[in-house]
TIVO-2410 file (N, C-alpha, C; in nm, 3 decimals):
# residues 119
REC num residu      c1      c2      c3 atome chaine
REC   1      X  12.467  14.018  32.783     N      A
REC   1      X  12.567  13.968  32.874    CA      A
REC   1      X  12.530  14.009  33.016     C      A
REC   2      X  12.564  13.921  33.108     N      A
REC   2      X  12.516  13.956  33.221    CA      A
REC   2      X  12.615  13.925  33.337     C      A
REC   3      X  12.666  14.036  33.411     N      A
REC   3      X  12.795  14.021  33.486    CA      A
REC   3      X  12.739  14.058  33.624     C      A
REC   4      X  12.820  13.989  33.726     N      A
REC   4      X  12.762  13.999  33.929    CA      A
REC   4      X  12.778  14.129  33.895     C      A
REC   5      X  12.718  14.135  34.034     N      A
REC   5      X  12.741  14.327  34.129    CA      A
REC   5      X  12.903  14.296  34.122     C      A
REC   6      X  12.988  14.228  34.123     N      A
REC   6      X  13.103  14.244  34.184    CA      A
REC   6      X  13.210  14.264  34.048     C      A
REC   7      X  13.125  14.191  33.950     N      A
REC   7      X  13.191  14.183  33.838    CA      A
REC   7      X  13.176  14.392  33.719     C      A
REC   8      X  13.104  14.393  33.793     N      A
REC   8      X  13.024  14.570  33.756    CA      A
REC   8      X  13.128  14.644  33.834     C      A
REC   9      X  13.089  14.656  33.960     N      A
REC   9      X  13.189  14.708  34.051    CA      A
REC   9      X  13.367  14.712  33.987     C      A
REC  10      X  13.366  14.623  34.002     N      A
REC  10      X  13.517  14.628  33.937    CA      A
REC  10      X  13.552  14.693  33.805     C      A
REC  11      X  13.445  14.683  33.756     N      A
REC  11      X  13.462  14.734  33.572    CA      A
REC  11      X  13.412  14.935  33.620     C      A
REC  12      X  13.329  14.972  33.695     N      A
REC  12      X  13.362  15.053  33.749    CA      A
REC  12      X  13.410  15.153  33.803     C      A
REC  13      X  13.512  15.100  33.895     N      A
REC  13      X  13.642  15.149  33.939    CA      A
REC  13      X  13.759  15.131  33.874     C      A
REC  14      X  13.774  15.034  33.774     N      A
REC  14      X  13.824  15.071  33.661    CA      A
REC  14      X  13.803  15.167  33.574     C      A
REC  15      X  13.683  15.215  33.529     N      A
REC  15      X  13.634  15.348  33.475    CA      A
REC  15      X  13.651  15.475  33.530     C      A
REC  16      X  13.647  15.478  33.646     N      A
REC  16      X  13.670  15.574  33.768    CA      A
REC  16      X  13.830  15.617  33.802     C      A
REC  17      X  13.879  15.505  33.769     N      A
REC  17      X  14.030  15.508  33.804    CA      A
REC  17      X  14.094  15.569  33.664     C      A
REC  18      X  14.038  15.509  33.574     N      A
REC  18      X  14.106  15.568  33.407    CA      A
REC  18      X  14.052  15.706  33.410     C      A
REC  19      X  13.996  15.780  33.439     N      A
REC  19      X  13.937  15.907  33.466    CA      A
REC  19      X  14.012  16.002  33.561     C      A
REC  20      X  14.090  15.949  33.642     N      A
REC  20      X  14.161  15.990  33.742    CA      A
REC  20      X  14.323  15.978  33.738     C      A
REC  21      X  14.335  15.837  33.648     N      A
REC  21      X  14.483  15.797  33.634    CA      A
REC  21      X  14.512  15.824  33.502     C      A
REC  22      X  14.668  15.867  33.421     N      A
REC  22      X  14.722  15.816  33.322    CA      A
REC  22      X  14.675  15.638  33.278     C      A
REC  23      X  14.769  15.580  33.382     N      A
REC  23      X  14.764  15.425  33.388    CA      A
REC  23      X  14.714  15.362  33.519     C      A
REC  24      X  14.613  15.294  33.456     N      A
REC  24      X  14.576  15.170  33.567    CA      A
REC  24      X  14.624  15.036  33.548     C      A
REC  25      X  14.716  14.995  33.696     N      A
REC  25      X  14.760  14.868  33.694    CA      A
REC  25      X  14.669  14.800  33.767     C      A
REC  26      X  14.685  14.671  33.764     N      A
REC  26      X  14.634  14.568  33.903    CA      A
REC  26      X  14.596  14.637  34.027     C      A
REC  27      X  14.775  14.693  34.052     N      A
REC  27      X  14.812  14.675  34.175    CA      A
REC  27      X  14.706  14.830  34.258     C      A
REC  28      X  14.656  14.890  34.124     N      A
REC  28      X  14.607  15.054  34.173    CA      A
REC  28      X  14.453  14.979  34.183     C      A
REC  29      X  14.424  14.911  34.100     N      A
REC  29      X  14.260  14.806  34.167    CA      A
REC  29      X  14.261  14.735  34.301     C      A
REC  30      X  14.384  14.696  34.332     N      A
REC  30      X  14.339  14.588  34.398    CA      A
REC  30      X  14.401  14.715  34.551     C      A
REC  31      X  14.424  14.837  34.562     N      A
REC  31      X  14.462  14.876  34.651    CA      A
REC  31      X  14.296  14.968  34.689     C      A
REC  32      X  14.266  15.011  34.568     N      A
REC  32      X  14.152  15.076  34.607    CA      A
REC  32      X  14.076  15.025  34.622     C      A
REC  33      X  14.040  14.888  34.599     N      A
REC  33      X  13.914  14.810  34.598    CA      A
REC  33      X  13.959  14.724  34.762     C      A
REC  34      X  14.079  14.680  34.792     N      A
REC  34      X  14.146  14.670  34.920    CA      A
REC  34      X  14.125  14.488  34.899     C      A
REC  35      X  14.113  14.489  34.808     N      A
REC  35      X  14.163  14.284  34.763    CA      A
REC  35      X  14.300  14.281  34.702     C      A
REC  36      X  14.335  14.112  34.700     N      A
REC  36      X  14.411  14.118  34.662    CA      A
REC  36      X  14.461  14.169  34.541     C      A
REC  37      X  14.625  14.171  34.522     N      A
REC  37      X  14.629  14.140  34.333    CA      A
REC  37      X  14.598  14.055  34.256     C      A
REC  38      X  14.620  13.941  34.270     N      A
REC  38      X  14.569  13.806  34.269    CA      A
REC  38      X  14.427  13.795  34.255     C      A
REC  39      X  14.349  13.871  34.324     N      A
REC  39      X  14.229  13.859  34.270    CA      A
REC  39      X  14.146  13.964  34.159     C      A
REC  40      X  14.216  14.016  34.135     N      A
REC  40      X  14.188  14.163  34.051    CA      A
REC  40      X  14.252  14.127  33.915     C      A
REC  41      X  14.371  14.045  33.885     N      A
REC  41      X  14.418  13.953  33.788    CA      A
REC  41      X  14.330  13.877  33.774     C      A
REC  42      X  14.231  13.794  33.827     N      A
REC  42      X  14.124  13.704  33.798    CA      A
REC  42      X  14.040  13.761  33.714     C      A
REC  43      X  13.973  13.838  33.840     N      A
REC  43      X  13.855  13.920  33.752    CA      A
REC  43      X  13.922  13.970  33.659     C      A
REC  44      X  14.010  14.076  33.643     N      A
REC  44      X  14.070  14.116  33.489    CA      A
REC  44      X  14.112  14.031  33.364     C      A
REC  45      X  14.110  13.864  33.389     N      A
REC  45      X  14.122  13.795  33.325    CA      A
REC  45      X  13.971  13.770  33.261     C      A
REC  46      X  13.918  13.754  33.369     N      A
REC  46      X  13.758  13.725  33.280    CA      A
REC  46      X  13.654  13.845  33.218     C      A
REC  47      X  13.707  13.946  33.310     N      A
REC  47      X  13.694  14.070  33.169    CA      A
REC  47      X  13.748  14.104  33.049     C      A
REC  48      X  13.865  14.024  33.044     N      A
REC  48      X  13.973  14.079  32.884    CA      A
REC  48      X  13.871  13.963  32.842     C      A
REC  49      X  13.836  13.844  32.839     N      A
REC  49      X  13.772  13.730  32.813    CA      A
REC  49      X  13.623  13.783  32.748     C      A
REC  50      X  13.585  13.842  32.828     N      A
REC  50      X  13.430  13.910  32.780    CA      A
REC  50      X  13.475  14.024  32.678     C      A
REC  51      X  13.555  14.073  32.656     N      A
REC  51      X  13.603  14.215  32.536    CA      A
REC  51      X  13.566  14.331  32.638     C      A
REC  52      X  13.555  14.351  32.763     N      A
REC  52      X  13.514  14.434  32.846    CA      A
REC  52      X  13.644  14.477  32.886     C      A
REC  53      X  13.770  14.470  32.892     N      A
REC  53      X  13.858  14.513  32.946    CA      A
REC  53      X  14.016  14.472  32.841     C      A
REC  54      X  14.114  14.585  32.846     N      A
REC  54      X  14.220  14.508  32.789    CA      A
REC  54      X  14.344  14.558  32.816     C      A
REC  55      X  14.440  14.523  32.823     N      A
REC  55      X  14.576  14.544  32.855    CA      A
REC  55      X  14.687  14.560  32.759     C      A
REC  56      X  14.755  14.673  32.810     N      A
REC  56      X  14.882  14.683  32.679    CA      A
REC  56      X  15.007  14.707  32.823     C      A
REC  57      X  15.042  14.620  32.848     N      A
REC  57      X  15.175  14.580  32.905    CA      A
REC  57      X  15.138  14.545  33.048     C      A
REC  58      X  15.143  14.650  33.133     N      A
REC  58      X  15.055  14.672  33.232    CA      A
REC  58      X  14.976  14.759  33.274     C      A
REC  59      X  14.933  14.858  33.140     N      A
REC  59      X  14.834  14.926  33.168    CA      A
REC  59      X  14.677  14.873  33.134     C      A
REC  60      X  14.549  14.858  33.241     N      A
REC  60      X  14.458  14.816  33.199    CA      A
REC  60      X  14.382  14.920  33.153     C      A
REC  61      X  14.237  14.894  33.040     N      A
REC  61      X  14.169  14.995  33.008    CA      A
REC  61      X  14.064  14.915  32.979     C      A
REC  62      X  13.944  15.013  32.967     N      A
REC  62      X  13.775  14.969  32.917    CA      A
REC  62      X  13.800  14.953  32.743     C      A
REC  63      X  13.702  14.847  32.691     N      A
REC  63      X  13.710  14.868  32.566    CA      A
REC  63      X  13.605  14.933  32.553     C      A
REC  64      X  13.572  14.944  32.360     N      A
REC  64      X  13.432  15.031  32.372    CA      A
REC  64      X  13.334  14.934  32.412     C      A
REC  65      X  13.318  14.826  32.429     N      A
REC  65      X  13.196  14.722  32.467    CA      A
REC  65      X  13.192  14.825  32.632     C      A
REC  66      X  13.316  14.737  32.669     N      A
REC  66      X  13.265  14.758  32.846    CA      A
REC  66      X  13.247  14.940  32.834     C      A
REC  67      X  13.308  15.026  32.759     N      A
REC  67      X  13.270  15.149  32.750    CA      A
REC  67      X  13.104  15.206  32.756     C      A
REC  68      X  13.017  15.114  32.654     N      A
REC  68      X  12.897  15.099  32.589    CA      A
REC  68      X  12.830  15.045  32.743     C      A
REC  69      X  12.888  14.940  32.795     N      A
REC  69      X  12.810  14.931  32.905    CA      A
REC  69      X  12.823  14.998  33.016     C      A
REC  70      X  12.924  15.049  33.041     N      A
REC  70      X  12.972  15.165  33.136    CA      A
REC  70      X  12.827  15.303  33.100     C      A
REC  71      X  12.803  15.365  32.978     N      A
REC  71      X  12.753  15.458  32.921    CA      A
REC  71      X  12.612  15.438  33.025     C      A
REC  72      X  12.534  15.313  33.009     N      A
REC  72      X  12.454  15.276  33.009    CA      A
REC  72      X  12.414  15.254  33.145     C      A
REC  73      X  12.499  15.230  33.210     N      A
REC  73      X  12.516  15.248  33.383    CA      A
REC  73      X  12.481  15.337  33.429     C      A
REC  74      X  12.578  15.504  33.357     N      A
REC  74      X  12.584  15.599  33.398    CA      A
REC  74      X  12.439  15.634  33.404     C      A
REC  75      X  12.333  15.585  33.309     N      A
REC  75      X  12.246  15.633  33.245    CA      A
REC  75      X  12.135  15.584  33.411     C      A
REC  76      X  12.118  15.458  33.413     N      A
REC  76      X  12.061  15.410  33.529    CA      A
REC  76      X  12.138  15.481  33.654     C      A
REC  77      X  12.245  15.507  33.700     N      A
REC  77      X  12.268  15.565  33.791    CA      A
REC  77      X  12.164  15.702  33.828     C      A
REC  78      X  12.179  15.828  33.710     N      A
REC  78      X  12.136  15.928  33.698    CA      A
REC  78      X  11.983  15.919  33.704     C      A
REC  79      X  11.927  15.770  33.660     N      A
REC  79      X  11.787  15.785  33.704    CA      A
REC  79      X  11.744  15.807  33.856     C      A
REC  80      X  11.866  15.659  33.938     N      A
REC  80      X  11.825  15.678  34.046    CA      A
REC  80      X  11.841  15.772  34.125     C      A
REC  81      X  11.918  15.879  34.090     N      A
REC  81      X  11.987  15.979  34.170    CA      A
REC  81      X  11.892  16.105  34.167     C      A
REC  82      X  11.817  16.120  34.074     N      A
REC  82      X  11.729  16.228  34.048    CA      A
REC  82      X  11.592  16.154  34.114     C      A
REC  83      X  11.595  16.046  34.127     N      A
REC  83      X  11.480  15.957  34.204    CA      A
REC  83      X  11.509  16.009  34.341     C      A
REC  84      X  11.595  16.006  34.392     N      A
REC  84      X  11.619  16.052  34.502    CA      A
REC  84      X  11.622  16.184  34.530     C      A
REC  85      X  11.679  16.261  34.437     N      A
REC  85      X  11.693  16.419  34.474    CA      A
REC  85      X  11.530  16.509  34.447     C      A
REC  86      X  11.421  16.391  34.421     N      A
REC  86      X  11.282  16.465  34.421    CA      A
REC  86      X  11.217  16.439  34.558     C      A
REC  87      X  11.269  16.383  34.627     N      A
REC  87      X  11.238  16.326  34.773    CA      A
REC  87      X  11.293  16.422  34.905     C      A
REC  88      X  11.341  16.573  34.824     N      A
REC  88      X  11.382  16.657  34.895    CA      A
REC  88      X  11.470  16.640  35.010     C      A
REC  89      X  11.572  16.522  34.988     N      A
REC  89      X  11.713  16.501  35.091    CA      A
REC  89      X  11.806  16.613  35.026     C      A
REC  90      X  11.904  16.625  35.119     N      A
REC  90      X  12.021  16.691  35.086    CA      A
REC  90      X  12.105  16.625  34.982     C      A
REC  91      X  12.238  16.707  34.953     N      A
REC  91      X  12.254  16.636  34.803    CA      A
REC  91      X  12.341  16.512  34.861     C      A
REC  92      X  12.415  16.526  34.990     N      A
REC  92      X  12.527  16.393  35.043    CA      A
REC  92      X  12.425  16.240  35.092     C      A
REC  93      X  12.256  16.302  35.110     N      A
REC  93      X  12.189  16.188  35.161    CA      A
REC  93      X  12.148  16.120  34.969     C      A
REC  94      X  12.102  16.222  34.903     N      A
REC  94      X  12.099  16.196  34.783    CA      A
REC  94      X  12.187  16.111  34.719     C      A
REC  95      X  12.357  16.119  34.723     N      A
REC  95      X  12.468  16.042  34.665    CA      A
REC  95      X  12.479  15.960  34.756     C      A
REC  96      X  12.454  15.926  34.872     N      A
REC  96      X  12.483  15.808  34.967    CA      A
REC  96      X  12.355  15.718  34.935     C      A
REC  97      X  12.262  15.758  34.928     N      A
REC  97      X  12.112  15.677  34.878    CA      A
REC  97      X  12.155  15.620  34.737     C      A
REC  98      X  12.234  15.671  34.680     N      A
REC  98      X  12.248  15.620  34.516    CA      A
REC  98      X  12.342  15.566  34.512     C      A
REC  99      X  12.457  15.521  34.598     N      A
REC  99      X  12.533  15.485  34.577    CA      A
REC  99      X  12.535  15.339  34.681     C      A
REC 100      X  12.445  15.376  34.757     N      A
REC 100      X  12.412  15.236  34.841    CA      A
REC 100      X  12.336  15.162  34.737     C      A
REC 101      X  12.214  15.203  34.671     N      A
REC 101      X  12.131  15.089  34.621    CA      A
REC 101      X  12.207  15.060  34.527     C      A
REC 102      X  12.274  15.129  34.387     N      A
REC 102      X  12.336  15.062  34.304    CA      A
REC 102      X  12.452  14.974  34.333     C      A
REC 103      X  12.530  15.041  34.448     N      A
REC 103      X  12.585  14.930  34.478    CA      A
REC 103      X  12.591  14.813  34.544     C      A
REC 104      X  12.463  14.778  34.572     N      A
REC 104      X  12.424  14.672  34.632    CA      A
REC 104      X  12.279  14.576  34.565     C      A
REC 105      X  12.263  14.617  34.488     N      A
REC 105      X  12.123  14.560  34.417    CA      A
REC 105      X  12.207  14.479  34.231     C      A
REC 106      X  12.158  14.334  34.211     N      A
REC 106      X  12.181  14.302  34.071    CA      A
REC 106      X  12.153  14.393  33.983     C      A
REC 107      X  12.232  14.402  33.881     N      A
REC 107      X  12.251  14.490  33.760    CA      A
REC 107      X  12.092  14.483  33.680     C      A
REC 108      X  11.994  14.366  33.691     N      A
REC 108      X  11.885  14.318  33.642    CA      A
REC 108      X  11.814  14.414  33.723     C      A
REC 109      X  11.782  14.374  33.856     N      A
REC 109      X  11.743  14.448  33.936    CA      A
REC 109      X  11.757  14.602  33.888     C      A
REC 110      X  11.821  14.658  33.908     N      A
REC 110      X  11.878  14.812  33.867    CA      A
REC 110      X  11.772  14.825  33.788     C      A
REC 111      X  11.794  14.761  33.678     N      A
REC 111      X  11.742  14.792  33.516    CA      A
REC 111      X  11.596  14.774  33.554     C      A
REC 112      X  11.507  14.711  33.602     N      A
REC 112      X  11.390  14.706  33.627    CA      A
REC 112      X  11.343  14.821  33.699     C      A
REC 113      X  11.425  14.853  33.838     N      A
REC 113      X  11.376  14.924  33.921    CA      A
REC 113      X  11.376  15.094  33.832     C      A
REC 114      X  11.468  15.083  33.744     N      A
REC 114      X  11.469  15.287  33.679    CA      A
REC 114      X  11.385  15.243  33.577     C      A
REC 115      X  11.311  15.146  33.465     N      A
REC 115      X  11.208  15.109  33.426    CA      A
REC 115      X  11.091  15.172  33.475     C      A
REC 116      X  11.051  15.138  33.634     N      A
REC 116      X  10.949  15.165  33.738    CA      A
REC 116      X  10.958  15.318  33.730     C      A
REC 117      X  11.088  15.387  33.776     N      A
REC 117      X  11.127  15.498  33.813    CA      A
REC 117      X  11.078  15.591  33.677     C      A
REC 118      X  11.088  15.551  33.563     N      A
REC 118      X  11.105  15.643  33.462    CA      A
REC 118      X  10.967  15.667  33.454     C      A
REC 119      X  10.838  15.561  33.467     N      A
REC 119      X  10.723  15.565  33.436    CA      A
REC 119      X  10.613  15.721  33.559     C      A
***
């Protein structure tokens, strides 16, 4: 399955937010992410759609799919981040370097580039 940077992002901060919150609504996505509700109901529609996300009233949550791909993120994140922390930056240039490219590079991309990295 293959989801945008934007469609990741969101699944994300959904992960980030369930880590931080009891309950995540809409309205706690679409304030931190600073879009609408309306559009965070979209995307959350086409994530319950993929088995990546699901709802019991108005609380949203990861299933184990989007969990499994969440895991797997973490996993590429931590490559690039130790990619960076051998390049002898500090640790805030280190998490700003890792948090710029993953969040700005296709999920394909990613996966190729810690491929390179691991070798």
């Amino acid at each position: 399955m293959k989801l945008t940077l934007t469609q990741y992002h969101y699944l994300m901060t959904l992960q980030r937010l369930s880590d931080e919150m009891d309950e995540v609504r809409c309205i706690d996505l679409a304030v931190e992410l600073g879009v609408a509700r309306a559009t965070i109901s979209r995307m959350m529609k086409y994530l319950m759609e993929q088995n990546l996300v699901s709802k019991n009233h108005r609380a949203l949550s990861i299933t184990e799919k989007g969990r499994q791909m969440m895991d797997k993120s973490s996993k590429q994140y931590e490559t690039i981040y130790h990619y960076f922390s051998s390049m002898n930056l500090n640790a805030q240039e280190v998490k700003e370097c890792t948090d710029a490219l993953v969040n700005h590079i296709s999920i394909q991309t990613l996966q190729k580039l810690c491929t390179l990295v691991k070798k």
